[in-house]
C-alpha positions as MATLAB code, in Angstrom:
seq = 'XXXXXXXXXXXXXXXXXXXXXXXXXXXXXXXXXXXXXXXXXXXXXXXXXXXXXXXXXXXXXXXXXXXXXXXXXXXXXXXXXXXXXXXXXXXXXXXXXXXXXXXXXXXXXXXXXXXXXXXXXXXXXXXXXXXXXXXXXXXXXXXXXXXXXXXXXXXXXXXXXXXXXXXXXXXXXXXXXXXXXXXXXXXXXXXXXXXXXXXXXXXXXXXXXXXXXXXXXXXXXXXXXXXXXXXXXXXXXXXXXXXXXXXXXXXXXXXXXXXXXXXXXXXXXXXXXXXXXXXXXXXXXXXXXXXXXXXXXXXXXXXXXXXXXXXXXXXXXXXXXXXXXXXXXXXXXXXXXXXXXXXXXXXXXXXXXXXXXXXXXXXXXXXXXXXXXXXXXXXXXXXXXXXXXXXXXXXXXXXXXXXXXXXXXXXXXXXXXXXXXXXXXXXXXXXXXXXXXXXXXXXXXXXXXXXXXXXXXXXXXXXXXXXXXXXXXXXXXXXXXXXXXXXXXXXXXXXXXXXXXXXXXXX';
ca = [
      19.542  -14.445   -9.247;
      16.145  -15.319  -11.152;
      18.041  -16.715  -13.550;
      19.361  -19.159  -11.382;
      16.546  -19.632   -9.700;
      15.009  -20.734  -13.342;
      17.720  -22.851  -13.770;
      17.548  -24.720  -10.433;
      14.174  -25.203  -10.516;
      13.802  -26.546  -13.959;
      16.776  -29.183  -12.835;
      15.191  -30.225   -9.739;
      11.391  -30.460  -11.396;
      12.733  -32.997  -13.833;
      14.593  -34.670  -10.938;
      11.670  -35.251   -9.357;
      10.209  -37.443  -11.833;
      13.328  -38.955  -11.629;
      13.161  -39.584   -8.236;
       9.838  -41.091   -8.610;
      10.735  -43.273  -11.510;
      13.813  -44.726   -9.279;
      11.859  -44.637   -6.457;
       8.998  -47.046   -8.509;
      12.127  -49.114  -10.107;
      14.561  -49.351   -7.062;
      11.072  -50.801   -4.667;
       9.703  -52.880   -7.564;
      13.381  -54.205   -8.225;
      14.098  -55.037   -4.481;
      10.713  -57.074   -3.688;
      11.598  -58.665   -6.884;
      14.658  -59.613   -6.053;
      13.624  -60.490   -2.577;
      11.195  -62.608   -3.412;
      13.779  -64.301   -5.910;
      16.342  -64.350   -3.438;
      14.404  -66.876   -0.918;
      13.025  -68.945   -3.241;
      16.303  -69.902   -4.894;
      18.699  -69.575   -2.037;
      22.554  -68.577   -2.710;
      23.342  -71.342   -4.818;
      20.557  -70.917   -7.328;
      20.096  -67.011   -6.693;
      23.694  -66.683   -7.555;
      23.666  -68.295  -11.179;
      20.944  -65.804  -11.655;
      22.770  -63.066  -10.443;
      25.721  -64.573  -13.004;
      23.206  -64.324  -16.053;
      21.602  -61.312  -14.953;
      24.966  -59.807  -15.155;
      26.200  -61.465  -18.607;
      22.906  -60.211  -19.947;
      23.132  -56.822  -18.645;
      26.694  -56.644  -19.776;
      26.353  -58.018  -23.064;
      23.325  -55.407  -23.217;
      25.766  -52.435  -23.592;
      26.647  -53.313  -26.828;
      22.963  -52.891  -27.506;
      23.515  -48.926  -26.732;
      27.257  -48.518  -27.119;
      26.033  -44.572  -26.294;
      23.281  -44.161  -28.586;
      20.358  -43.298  -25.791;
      22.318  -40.621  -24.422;
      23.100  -39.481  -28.037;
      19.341  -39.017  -28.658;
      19.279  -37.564  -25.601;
      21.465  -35.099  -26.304;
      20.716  -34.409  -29.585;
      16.965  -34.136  -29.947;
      17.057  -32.263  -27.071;
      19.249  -29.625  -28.897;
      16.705  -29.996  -32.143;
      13.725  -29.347  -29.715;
      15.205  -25.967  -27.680;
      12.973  -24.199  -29.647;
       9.976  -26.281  -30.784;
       9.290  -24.954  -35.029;
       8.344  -26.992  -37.995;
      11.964  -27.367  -38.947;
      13.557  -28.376  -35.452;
      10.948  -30.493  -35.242;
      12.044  -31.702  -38.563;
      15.349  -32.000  -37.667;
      14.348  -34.326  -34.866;
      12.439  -36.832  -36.890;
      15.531  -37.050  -38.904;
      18.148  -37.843  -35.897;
      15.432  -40.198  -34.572;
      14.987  -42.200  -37.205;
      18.967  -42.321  -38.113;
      19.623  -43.534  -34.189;
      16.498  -45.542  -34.247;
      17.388  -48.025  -37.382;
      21.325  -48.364  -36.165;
      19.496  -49.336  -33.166;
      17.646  -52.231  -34.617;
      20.871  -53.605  -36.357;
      22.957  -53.254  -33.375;
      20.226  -54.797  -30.929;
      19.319  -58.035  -33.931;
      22.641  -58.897  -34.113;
      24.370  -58.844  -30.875;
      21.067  -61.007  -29.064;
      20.987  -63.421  -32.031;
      25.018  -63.514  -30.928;
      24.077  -64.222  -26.640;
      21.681  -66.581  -27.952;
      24.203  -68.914  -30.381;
      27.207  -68.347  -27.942;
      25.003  -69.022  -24.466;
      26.346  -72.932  -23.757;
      30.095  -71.261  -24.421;
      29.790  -68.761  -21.878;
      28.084  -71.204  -19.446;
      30.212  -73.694  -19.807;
      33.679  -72.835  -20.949;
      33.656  -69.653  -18.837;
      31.679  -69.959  -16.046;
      31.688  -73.840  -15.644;
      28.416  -73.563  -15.060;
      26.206  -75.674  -17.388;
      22.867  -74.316  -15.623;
      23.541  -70.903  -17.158;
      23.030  -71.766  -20.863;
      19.232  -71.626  -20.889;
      18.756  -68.393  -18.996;
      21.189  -66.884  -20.965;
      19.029  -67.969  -24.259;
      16.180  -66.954  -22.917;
      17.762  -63.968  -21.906;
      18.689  -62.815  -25.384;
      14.737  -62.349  -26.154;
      14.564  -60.418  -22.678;
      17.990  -58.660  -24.255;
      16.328  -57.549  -27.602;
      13.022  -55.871  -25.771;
      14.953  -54.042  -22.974;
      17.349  -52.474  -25.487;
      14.122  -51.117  -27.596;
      12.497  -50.136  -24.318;
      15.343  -48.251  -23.383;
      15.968  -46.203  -26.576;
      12.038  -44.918  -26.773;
      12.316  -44.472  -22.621;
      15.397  -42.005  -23.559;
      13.251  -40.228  -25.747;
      11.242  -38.941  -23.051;
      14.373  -37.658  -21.101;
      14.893  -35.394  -24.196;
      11.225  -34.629  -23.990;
      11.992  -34.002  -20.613;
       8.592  -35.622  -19.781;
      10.065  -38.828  -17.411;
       6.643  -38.951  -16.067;
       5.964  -40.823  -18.914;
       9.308  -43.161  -17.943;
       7.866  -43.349  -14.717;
       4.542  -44.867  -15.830;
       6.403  -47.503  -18.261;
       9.033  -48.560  -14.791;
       5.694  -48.854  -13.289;
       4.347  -51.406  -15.029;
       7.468  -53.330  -15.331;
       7.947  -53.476  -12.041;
       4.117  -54.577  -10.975;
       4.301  -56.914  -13.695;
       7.189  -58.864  -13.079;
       6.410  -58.949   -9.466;
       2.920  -60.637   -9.666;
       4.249  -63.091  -12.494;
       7.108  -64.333  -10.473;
       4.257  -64.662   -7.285;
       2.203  -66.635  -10.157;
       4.897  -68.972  -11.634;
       7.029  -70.028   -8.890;
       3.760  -70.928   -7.431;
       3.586  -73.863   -9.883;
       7.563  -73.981  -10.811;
      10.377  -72.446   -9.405;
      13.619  -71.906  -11.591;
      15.920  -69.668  -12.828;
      14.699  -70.373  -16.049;
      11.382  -69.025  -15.387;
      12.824  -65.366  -13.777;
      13.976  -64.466  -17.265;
      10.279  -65.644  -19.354;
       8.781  -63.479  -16.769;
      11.131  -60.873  -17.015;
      10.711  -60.609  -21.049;
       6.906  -60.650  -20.703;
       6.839  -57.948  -18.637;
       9.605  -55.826  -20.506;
       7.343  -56.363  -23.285;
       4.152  -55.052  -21.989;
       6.058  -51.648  -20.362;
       8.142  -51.231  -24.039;
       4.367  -51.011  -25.778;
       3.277  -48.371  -23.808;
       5.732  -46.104  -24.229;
       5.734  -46.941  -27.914;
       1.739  -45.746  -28.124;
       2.491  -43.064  -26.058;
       4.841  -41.316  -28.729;
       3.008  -42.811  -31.724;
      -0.013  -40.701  -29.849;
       1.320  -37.929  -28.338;
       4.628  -36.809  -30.433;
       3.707  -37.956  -33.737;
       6.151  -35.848  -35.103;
       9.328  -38.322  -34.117;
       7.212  -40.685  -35.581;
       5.857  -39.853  -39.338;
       5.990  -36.804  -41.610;
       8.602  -35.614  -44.190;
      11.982  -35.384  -43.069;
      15.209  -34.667  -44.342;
      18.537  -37.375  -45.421;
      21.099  -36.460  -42.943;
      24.130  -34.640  -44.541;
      27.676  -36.078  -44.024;
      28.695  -33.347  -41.764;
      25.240  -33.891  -39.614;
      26.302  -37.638  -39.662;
      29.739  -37.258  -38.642;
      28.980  -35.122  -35.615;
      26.630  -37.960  -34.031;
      28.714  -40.779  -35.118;
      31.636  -38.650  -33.789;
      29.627  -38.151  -30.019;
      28.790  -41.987  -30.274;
      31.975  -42.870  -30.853;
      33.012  -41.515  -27.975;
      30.275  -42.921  -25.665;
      30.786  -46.386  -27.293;
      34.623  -47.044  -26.114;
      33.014  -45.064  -22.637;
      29.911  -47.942  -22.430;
      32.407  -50.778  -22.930;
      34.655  -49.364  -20.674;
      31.859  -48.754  -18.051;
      29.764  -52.043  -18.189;
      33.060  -53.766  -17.447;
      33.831  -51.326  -14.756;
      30.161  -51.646  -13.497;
      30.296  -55.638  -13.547;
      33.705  -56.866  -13.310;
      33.372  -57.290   -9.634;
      30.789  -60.095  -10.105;
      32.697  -61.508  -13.540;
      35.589  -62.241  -10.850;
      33.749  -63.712   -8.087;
      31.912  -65.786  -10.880;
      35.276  -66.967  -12.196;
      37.094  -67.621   -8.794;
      34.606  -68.372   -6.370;
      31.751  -70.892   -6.257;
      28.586  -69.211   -6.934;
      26.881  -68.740   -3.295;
      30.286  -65.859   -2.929;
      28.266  -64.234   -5.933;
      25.153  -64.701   -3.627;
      26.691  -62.719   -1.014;
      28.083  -59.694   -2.769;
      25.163  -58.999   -4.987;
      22.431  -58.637   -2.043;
      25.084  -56.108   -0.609;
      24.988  -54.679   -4.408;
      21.277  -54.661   -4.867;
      20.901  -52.247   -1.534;
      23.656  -50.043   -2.527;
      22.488  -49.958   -5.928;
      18.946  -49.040   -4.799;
      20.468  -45.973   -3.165;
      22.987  -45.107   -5.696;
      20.254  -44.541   -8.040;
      18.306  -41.531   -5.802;
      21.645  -39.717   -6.733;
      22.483  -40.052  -10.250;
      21.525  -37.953  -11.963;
      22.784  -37.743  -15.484;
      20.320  -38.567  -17.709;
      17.851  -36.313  -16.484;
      21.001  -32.867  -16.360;
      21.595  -33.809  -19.844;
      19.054  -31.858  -21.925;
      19.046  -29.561  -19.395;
      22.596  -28.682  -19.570;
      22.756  -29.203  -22.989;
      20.062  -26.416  -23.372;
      21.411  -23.875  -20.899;
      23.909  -20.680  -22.134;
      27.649  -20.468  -20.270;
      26.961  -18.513  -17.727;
      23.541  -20.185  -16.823;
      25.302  -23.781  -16.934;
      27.889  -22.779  -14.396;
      25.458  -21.629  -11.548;
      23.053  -24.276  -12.468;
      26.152  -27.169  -12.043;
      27.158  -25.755   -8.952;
      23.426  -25.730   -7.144;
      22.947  -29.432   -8.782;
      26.319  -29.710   -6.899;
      25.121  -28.702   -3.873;
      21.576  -30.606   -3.182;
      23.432  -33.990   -4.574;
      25.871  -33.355   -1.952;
      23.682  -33.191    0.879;
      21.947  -36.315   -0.397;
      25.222  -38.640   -1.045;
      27.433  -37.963    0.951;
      24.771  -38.675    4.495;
      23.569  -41.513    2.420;
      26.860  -43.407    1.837;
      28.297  -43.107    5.759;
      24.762  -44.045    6.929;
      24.407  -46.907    4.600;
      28.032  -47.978    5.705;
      26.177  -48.385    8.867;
      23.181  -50.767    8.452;
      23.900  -52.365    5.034;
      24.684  -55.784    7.114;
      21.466  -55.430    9.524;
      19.421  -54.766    5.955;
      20.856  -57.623    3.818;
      19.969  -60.033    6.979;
      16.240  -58.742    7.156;
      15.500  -58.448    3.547;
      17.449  -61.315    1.772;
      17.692  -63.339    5.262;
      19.985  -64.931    7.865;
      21.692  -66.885    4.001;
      22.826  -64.142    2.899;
      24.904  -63.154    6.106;
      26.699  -66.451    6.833;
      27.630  -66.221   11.090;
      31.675  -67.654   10.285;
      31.827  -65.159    7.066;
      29.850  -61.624    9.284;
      33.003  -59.812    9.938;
      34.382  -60.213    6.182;
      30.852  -58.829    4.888;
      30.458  -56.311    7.081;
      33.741  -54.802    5.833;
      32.627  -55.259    1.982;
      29.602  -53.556    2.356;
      31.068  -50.652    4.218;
      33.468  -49.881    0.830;
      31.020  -50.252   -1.472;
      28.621  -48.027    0.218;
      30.783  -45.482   -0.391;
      30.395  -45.524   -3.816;
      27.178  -44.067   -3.748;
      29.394  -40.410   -3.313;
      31.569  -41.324   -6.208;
      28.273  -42.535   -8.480;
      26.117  -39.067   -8.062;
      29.614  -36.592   -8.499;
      30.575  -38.939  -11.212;
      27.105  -38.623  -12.967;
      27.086  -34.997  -13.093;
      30.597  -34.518  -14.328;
      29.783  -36.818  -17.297;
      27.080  -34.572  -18.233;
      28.488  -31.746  -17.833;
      31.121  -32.570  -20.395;
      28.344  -34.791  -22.900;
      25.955  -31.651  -22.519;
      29.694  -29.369  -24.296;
      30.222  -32.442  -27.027;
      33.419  -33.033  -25.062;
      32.476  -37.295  -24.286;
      36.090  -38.078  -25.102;
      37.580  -37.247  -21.478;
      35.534  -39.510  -19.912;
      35.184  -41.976  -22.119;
      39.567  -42.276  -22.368;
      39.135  -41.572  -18.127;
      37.064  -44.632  -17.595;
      38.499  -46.847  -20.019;
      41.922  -46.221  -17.934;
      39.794  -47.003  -14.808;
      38.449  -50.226  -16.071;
      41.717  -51.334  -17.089;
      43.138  -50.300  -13.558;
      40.078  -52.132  -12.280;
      40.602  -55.280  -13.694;
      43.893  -55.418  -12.957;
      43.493  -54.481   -8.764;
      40.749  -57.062   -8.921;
      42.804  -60.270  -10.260;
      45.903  -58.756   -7.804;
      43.489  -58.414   -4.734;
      41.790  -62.114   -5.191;
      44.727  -63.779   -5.710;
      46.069  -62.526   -2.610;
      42.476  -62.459   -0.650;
      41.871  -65.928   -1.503;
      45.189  -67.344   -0.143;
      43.775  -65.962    3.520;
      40.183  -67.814    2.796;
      37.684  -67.479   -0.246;
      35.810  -65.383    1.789;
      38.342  -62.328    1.663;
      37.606  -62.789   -2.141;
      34.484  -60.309   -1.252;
      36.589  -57.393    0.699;
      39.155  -57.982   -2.461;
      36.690  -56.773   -4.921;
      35.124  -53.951   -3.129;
      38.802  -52.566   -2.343;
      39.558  -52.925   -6.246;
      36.234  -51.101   -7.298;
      36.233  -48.238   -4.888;
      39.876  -47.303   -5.711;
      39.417  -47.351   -9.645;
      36.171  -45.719   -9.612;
      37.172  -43.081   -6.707;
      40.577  -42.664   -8.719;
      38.734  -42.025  -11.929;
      36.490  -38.988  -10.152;
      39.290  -37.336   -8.975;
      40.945  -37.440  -12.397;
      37.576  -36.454  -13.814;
      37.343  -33.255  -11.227;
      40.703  -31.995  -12.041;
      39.856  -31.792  -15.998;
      36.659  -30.382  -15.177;
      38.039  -27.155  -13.360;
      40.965  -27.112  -15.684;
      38.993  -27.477  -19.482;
      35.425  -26.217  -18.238;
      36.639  -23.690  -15.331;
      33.997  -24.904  -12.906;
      34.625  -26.156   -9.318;
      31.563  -26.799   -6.836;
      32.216  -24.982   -3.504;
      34.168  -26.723   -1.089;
      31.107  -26.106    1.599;
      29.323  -27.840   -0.404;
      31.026  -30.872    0.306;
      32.676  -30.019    3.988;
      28.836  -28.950    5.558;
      27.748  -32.271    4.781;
      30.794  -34.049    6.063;
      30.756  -32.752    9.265;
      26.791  -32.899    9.769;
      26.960  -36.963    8.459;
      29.863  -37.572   11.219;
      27.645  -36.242   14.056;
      25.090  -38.579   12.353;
      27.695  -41.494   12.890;
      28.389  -41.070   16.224;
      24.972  -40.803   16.857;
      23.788  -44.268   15.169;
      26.549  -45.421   17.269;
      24.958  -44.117   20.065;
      21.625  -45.354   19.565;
      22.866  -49.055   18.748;
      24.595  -48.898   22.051;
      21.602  -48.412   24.201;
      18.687  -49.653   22.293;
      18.466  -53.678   20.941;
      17.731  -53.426   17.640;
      14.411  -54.601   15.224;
      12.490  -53.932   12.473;
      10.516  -51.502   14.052;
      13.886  -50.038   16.441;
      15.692  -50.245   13.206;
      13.618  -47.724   11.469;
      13.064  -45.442   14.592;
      16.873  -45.382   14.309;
      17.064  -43.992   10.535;
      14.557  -41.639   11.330;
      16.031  -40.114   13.704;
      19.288  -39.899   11.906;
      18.069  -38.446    9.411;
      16.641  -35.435   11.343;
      19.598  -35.210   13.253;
      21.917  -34.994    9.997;
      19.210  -32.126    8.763;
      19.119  -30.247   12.585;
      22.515  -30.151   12.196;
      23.100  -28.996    8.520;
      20.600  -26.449    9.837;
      22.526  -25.171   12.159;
      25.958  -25.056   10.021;
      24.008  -23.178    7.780;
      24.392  -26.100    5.028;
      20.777  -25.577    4.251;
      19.643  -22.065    3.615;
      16.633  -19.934    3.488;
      16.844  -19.819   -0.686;
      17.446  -23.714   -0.718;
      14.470  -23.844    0.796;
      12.601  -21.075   -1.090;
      13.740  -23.181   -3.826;
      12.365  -26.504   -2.690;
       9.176  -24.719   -1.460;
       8.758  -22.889   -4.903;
       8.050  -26.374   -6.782;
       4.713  -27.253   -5.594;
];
């Protein structure tokens, strides 16, 4: 049992940076966005929701898998910190780092030349090609930021993450504040956003030039082909699984962008930038990485099934609540726009599927890592490139048909497609779990919170019914949820006296 304890602890201390850096990036992103969102309006605020997306899509083949392959890897080379692991670290950091440069040059120089083509000939929309241009320097410098970011996962110092988000996000905040002060475009978003990128990517580089010298300078040694063939091998894997997943990430908006006028891409991607800023308190993969990848057998196994557990009691309370009051949100945060009265019904339905992806996001997460941490990335890499396929096919099917009702019914169309290829892929992903690693989470672990987020429902329901609902009412209501859903777990006996020794034990 101290073992475990060990093992939980350690996983939940480096979640909690975690949960500060989203915290700092989810808040920073959303007043961001916000602020965005009502100067623009949907018309405008949807072509940059379009470029945001190329850009962030066209991004993966910045990575194709090589963060998470430092990840992995240095923190294997750093279990035991000696002259030669540390040697051996320098050596896989400098490998990844250079095929990082190539990879990032060439692909932004690419966005850049090809930006009118994608604008135009795909999109139809001429008013993309200079964000996208502009968005190929922002490109470059968030795909450098990114790599040296990942090196503090493997560190397993995120505070220094944390910091980097921080600045980022304050940064891009009071610029926007500042420029669309004097001129307002979507032009403009992106210069700010590759300033500030810029700024947060220098930090972190003088942090390790400072404080881990080692990764760095020094002597180190020429990989050997075997050495060489086992990272390649790993990234291999996670490329064809980053392809697959951007696509399965963004295809959604691709679709709406190809079949609906822009406004449609307005509407989905407020919904999207709630759920996303909830999604992210639950995933948890990059930071169970190095961990797992440093734990023994029998340690991993207890250690995945308490990460099991707290991420279940998170997500799955999370989801049906946000299923709730995602309308109510978008309306006071992005605005009565957002929430057209003749299109309510149809948006109300969207956002209830995709908030439940916010389950399928946190189990997902941990199951990748689990098999990354064992140098098995194949099964989920061939897993989700069957889902995106399946994905891309449901969404063409389902807005073909959804549009024939009213362009509207494009949204619910999209959301259906998503949430049954994603959901589809974690069961698939579950199943090879138990039968190749011979771990299963309880089934408590899920039921416990199940029940207690139901009686949570019914009470939101409850509470809706009687009170008229505000800001102010509106947060009195989540509030109270919430200590309802915990009374209640309480009293199931979902939480227990070690959880919260646990908990208490990390001060």
């Amino acid at each position: 049992m101290p073992e475990q304890q060990t093992t939980t602890q350690k996983v939940l201390k480096n979640t909690s940076y975690n949960l500060l850096l989203t915290i700092i990036s989810k808040i920073g992103g959303l007043i961001f966005t916000i602020i965005v969102a009502r100067f623009l309006f949907p018309e405008l605020f949807g072509i940059y929701s379009i470029a945001l997306t190329v850009i962030l899509t066209i991004a993966t083949f910045t990575d194709l898998g090589i963060n998470s392959t430092l990840i992995r890897y240095l923190a294997e080379s750093l279990k035991i910190k000696t002259n030669k692991t540390k040697q051996e670290a320098r050596s896989r950091f400098s490998f990844l780092f250079n095929f990082k440069i190539i990879l990032t040059a060439i692909v932004a120089l690419l966005l850049f030349l090809l930006a009118e083509i994608i604008a135009v000939y795909v999109f139809n929309k001429p008013l993309l090609t200079l964000p996208l241009r502009i968005g190929a320097v922002y490109l470059f410098i968030i795909s450098l930021q990114g790599f040296f970011s990942s090196v503090f996962y493997s560190l397993q110092k995120v505070n220094y993450s944390a910091i980097a988000e921080a600045i980022f996000q304050v940064l891009r905040i009071a610029l926007v504040l500042v420029f669309f002060k004097f001129y307002s475009s979507v032009d403009s978003i992106f210069v700010i956003l590759t300033i500030a990128i810029f700024i947060s990517f220098v930090f972190l580089y003088i942090v390790i030039s400072k404080n881990y010298d080692f990764l760095m300078g020094g002597p180190k040694f020429k990989l050997n082909k075997s050495e060489k063939s086992r990272l390649l091998s790993f990234f291999g894997w996670l490329t064809i699984s980053s392809i697959s997943l951007v696509f399965f990430v963004h295809i959604d908006t691709f679709m709406l962008g190809i079949f609906l006028p822009a406004e449609f891409a307005g509407y989905y991607n407020s919904i999207v930038s709630i759920i996303g800023a909830v999604s992210a308190f639950v995933a948890f993969g990059s930071v169970l990485l190095p961990v797992f990848t440093q734990l023994e057998q029998g340690k991993l196994e207890r250690g995945f099934k308490k990460v099991f557990h707290y991420t279940a009691m998170v997500a799955i309370p999370a989801a049906i609540g946000l299923a709730y009051v995602t309308v109510p949100a978008v309306q006071v945060i992005f605005g009565p726009a957002y929430v057209p009265a003749s299109y309510k019904l149809v948006i109300t339905i969207t956002s209830a599927l995709l908030s439940f992806l916010i389950i399928e996001i946190a189990f997902t997460s941990i199951l990748s890592a689990l098999f990354q941490a064992k140098e098995k990335p194949k099964i989920p890499a061939l897993l989700v490139l069957i889902a995106t396929i399946t994905n891309i096919i449901l969404n063409y099917i389902f807005i073909k048909i959804g549009i024939t009702i009213g362009p509207e019914y494009g949204l619910i169309a999209v959301a259906l497609a998503t949430v049954i290829a994603r959901y589809g892929n974690l069961i698939a992903l579950s199943i090879i779990t138990k039968k190749e690693n011979k771990m299963m989470a309880s089934a408590s672990s899920i039921i416990k919170p199940l029940i207690a987020s139901i009686i949570m429902l019914a009470f939101l329901f409850v509470f809706d019914y009687f009170v008229n609902l505000n800001i102010l009412t509106g947060i009195i209501m989540i509030i109270l949820a919430a200590l309802v859903y915990l009374l209640v777990m309480f009293a199931i006996k979902g939480i227990t006296k070690e959880d919260l020794k646990i908990l208490y034990s990390l001060k």
